[in-house]
C-alpha positions in Angstrom: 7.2 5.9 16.0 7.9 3.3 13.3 5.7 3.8 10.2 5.2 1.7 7.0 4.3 2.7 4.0 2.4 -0.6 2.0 1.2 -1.4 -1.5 -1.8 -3.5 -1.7 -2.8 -5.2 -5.1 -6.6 -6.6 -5.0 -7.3 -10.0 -6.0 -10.8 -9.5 -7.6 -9.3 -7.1 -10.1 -5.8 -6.6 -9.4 -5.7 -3.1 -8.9 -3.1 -1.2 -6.4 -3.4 1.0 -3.4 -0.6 2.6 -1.6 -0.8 3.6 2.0 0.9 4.4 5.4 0.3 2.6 8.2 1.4 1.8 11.9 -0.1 -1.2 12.0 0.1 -3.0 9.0 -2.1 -6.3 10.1 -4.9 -4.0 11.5 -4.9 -1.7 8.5 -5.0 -4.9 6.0 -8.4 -6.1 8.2 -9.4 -2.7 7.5 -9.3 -2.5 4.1 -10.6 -6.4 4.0 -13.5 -5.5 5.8 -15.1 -3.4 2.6 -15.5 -0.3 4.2 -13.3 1.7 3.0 -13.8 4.5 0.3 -11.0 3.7 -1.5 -10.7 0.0 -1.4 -14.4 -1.3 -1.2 -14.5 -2.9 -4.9 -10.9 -4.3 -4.7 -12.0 -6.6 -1.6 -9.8 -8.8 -0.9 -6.3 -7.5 -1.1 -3.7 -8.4 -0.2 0.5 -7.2 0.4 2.4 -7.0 -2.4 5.2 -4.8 -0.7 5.9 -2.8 2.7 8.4 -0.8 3.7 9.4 0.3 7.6 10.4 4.4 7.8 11.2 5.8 10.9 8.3 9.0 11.0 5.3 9.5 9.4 6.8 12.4 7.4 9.3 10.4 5.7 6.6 7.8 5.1 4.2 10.2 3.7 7.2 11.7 1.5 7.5 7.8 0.0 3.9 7.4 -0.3 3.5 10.9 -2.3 6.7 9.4 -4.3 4.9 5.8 -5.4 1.8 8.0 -6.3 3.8 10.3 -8.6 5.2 7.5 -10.4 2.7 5.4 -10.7 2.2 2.4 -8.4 2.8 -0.4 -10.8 5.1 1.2 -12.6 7.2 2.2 -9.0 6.9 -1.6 -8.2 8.6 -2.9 -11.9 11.5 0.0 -10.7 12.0 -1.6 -7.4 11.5 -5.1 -8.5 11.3 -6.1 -11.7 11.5 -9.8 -11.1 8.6 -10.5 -8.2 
């Protein structure tokens, strides 16, 4: 089972959310469609960054990671130029 762990930024007011997935498209409608918890005010977002693991534990070990740092902060680390 592939798995990817995303980072979404929202372009009303450009906040992040981090997230694992095994379907990256659906998920993305998901979180468009405003009824998520989490994501509702940030509608629309969109991908900033996604990255394919090979489990969900590993995934969910990244995820916890970008959290802990921070998840603007963790995207300046891994690419401070885009």
């Amino acid at each position: 089972m592939s798995m990817v762990v995303y980072i979404l930024q929202s372009e009303k007011n450009k906040r992040y959310y981090v997230g694992h997935t095994e379907n990256l498209e659906r998920r993305l409608i998901e979180h468009n469609s405003g009824n998520g918890l989490s994501t509702k005010y940030g509608v629309p977002w969109r991908i900033v960054r996604a990255e394919c693991f090979q489990s969900r534990k590993e995934a969910m070990e990244k995820e916890k990671k970008i959290k802990s740092r921070g998840i603007a902060r963790y995207l300046t680390d891994v690419a401070p130029h885009g």
